[in-house]
C-alpha positions as CSV (number, residue, x, y, z in Angstrom):
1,X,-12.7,-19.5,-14.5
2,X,-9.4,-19.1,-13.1
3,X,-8.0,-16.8,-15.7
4,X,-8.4,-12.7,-16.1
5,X,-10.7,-11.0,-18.3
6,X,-7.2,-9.8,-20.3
7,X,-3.8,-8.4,-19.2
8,X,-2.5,-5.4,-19.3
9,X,1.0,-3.9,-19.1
10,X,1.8,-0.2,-18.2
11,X,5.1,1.0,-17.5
12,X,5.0,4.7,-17.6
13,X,8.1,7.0,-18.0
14,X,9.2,9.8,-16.1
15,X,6.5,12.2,-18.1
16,X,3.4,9.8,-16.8
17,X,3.8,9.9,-13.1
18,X,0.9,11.5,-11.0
19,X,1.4,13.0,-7.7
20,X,-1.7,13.5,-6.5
21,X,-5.6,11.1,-5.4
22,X,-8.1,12.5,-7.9
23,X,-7.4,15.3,-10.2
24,X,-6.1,13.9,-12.8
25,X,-6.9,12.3,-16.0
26,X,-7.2,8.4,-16.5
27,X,-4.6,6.8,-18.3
28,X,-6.7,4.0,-19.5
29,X,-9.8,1.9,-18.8
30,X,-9.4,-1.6,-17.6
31,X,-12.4,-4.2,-16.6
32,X,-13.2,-5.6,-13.5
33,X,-11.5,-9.2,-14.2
34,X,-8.2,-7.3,-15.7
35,X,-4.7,-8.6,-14.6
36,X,-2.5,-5.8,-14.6
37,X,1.6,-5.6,-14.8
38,X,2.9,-2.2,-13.8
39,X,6.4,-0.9,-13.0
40,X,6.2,1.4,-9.8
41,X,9.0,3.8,-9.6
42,X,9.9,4.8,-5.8
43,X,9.3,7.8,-3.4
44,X,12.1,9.9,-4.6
45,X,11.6,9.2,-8.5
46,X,14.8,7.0,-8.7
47,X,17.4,10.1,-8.1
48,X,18.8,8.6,-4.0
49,X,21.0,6.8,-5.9
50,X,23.9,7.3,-3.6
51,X,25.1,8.7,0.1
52,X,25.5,11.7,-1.9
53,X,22.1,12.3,-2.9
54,X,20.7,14.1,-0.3
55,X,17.0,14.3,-0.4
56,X,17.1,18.0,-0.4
57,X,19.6,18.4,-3.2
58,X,18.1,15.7,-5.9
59,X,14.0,16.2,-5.0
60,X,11.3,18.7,-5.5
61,X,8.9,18.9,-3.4
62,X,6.4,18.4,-3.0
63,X,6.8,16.2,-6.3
64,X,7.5,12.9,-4.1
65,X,5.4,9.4,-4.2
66,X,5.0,9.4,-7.8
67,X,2.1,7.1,-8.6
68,X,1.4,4.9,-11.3
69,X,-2.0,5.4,-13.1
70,X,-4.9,6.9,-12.5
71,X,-6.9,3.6,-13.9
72,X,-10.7,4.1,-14.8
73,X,-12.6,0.9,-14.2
74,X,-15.4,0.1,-16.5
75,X,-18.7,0.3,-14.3
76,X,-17.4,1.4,-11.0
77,X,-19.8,4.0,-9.5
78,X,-19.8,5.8,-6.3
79,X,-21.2,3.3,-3.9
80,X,-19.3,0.1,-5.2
81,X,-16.2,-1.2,-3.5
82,X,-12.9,-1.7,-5.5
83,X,-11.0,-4.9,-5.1
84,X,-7.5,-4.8,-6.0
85,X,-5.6,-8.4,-5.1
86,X,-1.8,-8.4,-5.0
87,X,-0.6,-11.3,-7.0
88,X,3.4,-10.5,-6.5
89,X,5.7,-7.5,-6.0
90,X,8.7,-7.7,-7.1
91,X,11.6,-5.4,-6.5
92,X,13.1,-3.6,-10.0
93,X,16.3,-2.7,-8.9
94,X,19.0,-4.2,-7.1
95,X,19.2,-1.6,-4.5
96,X,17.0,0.5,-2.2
97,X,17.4,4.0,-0.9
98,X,16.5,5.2,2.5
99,X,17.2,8.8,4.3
100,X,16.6,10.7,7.3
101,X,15.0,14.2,6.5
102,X,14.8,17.6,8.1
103,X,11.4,18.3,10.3
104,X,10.1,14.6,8.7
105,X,9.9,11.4,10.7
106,X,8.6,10.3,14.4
107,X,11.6,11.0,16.6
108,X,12.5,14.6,15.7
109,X,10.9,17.8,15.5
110,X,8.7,18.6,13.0
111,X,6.3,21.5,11.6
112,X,3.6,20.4,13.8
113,X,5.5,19.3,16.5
114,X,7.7,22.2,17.1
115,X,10.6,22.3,19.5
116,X,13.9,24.4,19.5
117,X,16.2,21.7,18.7
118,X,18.1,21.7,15.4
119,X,16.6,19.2,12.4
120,X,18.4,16.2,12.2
121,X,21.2,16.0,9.4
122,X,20.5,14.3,6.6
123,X,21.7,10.9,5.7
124,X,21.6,8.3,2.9
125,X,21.9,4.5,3.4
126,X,21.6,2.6,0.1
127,X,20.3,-1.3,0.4
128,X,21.7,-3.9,-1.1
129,X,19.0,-6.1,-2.5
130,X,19.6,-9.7,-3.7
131,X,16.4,-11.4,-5.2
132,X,17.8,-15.0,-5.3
133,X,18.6,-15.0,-1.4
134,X,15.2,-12.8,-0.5
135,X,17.5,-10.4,1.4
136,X,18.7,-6.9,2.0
137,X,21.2,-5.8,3.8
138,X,22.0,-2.3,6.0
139,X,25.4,-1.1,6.1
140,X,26.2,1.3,8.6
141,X,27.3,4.6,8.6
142,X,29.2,4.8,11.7
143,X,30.4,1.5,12.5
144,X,31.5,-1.4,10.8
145,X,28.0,-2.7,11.6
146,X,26.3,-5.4,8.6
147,X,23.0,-7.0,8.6
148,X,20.9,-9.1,6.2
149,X,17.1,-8.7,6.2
150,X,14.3,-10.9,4.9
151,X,12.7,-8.7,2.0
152,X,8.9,-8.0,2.1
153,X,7.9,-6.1,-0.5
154,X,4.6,-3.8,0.1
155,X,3.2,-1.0,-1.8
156,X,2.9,2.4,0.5
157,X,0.5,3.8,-1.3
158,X,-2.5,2.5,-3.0
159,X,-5.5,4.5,-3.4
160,X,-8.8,5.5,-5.5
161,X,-9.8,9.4,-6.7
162,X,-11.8,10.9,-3.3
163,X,-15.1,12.1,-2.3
164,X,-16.4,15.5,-3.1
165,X,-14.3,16.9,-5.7
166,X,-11.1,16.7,-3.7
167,X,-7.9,16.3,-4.9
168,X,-5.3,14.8,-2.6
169,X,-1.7,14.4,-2.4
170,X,0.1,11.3,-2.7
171,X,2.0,11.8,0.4
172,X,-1.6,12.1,2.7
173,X,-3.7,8.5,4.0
174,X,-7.4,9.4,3.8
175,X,-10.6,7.5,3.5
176,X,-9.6,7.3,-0.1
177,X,-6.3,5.1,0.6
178,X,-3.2,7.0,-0.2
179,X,-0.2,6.8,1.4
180,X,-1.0,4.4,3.9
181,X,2.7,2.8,4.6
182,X,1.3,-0.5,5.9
183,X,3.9,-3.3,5.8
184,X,-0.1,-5.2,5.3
185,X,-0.3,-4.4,1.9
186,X,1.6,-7.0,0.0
187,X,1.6,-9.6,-2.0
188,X,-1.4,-12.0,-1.5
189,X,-4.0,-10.0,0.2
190,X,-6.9,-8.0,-1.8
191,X,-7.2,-4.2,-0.7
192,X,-11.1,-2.8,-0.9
193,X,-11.5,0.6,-1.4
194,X,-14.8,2.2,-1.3
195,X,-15.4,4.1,-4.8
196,X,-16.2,7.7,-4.5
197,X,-16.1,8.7,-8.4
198,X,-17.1,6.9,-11.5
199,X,-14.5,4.7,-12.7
200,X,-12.5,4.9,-9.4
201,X,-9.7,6.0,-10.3
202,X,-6.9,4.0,-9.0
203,X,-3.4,4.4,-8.9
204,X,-0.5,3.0,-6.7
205,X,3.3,3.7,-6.3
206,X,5.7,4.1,-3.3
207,X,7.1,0.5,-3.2
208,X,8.7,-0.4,0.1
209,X,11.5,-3.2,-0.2
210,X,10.8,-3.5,3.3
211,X,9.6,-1.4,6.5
212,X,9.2,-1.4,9.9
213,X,5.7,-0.8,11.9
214,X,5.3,2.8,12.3
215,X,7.9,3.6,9.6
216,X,9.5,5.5,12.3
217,X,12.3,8.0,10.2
218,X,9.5,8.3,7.5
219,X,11.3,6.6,5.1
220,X,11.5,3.0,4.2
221,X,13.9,0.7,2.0
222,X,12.0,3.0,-1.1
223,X,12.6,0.8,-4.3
224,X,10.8,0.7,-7.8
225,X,8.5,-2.1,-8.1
226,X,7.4,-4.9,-10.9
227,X,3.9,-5.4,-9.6
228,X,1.1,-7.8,-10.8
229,X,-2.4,-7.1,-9.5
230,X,-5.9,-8.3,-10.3
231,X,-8.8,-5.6,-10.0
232,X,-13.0,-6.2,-9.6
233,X,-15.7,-4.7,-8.3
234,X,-18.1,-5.5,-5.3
235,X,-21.3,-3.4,-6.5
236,X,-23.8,-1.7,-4.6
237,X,-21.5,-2.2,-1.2
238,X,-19.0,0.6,0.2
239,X,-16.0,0.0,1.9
240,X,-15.9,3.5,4.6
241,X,-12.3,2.9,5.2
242,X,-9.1,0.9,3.0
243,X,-9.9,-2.6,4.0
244,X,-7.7,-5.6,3.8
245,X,-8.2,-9.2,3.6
246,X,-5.4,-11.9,3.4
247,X,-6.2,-15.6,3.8
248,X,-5.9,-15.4,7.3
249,X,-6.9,-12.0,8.5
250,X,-9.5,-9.0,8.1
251,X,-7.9,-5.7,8.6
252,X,-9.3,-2.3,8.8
253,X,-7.1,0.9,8.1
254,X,-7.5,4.5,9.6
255,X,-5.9,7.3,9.2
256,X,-5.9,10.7,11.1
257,X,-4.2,12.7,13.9
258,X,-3.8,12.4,16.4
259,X,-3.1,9.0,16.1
260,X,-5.9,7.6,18.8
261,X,-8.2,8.8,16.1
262,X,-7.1,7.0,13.5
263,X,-6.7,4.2,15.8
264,X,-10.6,4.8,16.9
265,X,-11.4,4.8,13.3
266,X,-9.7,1.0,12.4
267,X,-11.1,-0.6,15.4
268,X,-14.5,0.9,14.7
269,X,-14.4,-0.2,11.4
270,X,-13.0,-3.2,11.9
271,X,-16.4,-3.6,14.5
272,X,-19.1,-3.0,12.2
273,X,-17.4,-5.0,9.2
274,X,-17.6,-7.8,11.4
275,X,-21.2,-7.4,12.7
276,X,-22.6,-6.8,9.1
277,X,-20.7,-10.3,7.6
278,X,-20.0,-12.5,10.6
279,X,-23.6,-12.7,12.3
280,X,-22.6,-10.3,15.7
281,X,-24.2,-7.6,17.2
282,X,-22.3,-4.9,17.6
283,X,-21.7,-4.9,21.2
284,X,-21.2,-8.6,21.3
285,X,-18.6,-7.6,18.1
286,X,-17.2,-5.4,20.5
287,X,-16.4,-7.2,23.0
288,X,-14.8,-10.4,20.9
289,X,-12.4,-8.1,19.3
290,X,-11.3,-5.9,22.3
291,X,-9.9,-9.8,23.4
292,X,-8.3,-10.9,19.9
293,X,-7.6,-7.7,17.9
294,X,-4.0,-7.0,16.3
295,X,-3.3,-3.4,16.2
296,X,0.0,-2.7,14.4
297,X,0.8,1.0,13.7
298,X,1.4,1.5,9.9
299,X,2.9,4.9,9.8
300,X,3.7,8.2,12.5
301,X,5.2,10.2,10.1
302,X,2.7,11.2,7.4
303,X,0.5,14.4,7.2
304,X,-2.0,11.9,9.1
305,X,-1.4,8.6,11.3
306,X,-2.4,5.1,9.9
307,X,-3.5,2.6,12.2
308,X,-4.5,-1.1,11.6
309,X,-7.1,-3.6,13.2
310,X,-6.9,-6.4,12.4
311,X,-8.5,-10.1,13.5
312,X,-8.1,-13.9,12.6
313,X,-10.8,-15.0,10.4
314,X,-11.2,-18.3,12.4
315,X,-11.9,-16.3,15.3
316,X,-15.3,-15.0,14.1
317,X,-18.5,-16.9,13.1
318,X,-19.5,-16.9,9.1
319,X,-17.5,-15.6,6.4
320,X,-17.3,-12.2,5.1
321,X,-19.1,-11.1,2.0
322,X,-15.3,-10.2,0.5
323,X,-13.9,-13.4,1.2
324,X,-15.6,-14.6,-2.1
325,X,-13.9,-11.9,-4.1
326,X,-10.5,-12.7,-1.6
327,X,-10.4,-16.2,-3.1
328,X,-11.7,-15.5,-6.9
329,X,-8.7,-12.9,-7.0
330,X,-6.1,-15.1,-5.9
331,X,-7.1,-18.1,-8.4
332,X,-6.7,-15.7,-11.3
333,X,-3.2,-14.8,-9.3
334,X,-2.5,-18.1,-8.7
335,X,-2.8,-19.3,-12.3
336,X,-1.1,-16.5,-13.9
337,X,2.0,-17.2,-11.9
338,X,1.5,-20.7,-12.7
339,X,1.5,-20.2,-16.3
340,X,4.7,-18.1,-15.7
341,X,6.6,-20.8,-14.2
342,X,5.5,-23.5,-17.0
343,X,6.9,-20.7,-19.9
344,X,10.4,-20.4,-18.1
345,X,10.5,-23.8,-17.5
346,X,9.8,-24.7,-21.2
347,X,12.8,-21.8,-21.9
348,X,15.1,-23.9,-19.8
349,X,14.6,-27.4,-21.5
């Protein structure tokens, strides 16, 4: 059965927004098997419009990363894993903002990292994005400087309600997802999140046209987003940390500072995934992926660090007990997208 339980569409207004991971009410229940089409809008709530929106004059903080959702999944208890699959993200706009901000980013001074040098000013560059080419292009400020980029849309943040009553804000990666910034999480892989309340509680937002590793001023090419995704449950297994699995890879997120720890914690978790679904012992785990692991840096910038591990699939024995779910998700994904092509080709006739 290649086809979702039902689809739904949600695209909230400036009034639905939630800026926070747990604390706030659902706005509606979906079942595992549900497609979903959402409109994401980006980090600054669509008002960096132009070089003259400074992020200080146009935002409120700490009213940034406005999400879409909370989504209550019918049957999802603590102790389950949430599988969210990415089946496209598309760019709604055909422009992206980005900015440098006072005390925020990896290469100037900031409230924990206190030094006596002034902030850095604040800039706005606005992104041209063109859908038909796949590009967007960075025009410089201070020189006559013009380059076109690939797009590669991701979601920044992506995230379920957390553990023990705690509410969270949308700008802080936790156990509980969040704002990640992982270039990882795009279109094609399946996120698992390890449910902590009943119904989950998921939201996402903070679409990224593209970023680099480390998102190193804090801020990518911020966009709103037309995002498809297909959601299920894995019951009676727990996910510690965000997971990700694409068709090639398993990757393991972690987030904390400093940003060994969070390192520690992916490459950990990345360890014992492995042992419990591939047929290694831990040590023997150990050792395989201190020779093959990938470990890109997803962001430097956020209240805490996000690391990645991540390792080919081909490159350890078995298959993992998401893979299943992986390649379920995808099928639904792929024929949805197929069905979409065969209605615009019927328009076109």
């Amino acid at each position: 059965m290649n086809r979702p339980a039902e689809i739904f569409r949600y695209h909230p207004g400036p009034e639905d927004f939630v800026w926070t991971f747990g604390g706030a009410a659902a706005k509606a229940t979906v079942r595992p098997g549900t497609l979903l089409e959402l409109f994401t809008e980006d980090c600054f709530g669509g008002v960096v419009r132009s070089k003259d929106d400074l992020v200080s004059l146009v935002c409120n903080f700490p009213f940034l990363n406005p999400q879409t959702g909370p989504f209550h999944v019918e049957g999802a208890e603590p102790g389950d894993t949430l599988a969210i699959h990415f089946v496209s993200i598309e760019p709604a706009r055909d422009w992206g903002a980005s900015t440098t901000v006072p005390l925020f980013g990896a290469l100037t001074s900031t409230v924990h990292t206190a030094t006596l040098q002034p902030p850095l000013p604040e800039r706005v560059w606005i992104w041209a994005l063109d859908l038909d080419t796949r590009t967007c292009t960075f025009t410089a400020h201070d020189s006559a400087h013009r380059v076109e980029l690939p797009i590669d849309p991701m979601h920044g943040t992506v995230g379920v309600a957390p553990a023990n009553l705690e509410v969270r804000s949308a700008l802080v990666p936790d156990a509980h997802g969040g704002n990640l910034d992982s270039p990882e999480m795009r279109a094609g892989v399946t996120c698992f999140l390890g449910v902590s309340v009943e119904g989950a509680l998921f939201s996402l937002g903070d679409g990224h046209a593209r970023q680099g590793e480390g998102e190193t001023c804090g801020v990518a090419v911020e966009t709103a987003m037309n995002t498809v995704i297909v959601i299920d449950l894995i019951k009676g297994r727990s996910a510690p940390w965000p997971r990700i699995e694409s068709d090639t890879h398993l990757m393991s997120l972690g987030s904390a500072r400093p940003l060994e720890d969070a390192f520690r914690i992916a490459q950990l978790d990345l360890l014992r995934w492995v042992a419990q679904d591939c047929g290694l012992s831990e040590l023997d785990a150990y050792q395989l992926l201190s020779q093959v692991v990938e470990s890109p840096i997803a962001n430097v910038c956020d209240t805490n660090y996000t690391s990645v591990a991540k390792v080919r699939k081909s490159w350890v024995p078995g298959r993992s007990a998401t893979t299943e779910t992986h390649e379920r998700l995808k099928a639904i994904g792929a024929a949805y997208l197929a069905d979409l092509a065969a209605a615009a080709g019927k328009e076109t006739e």
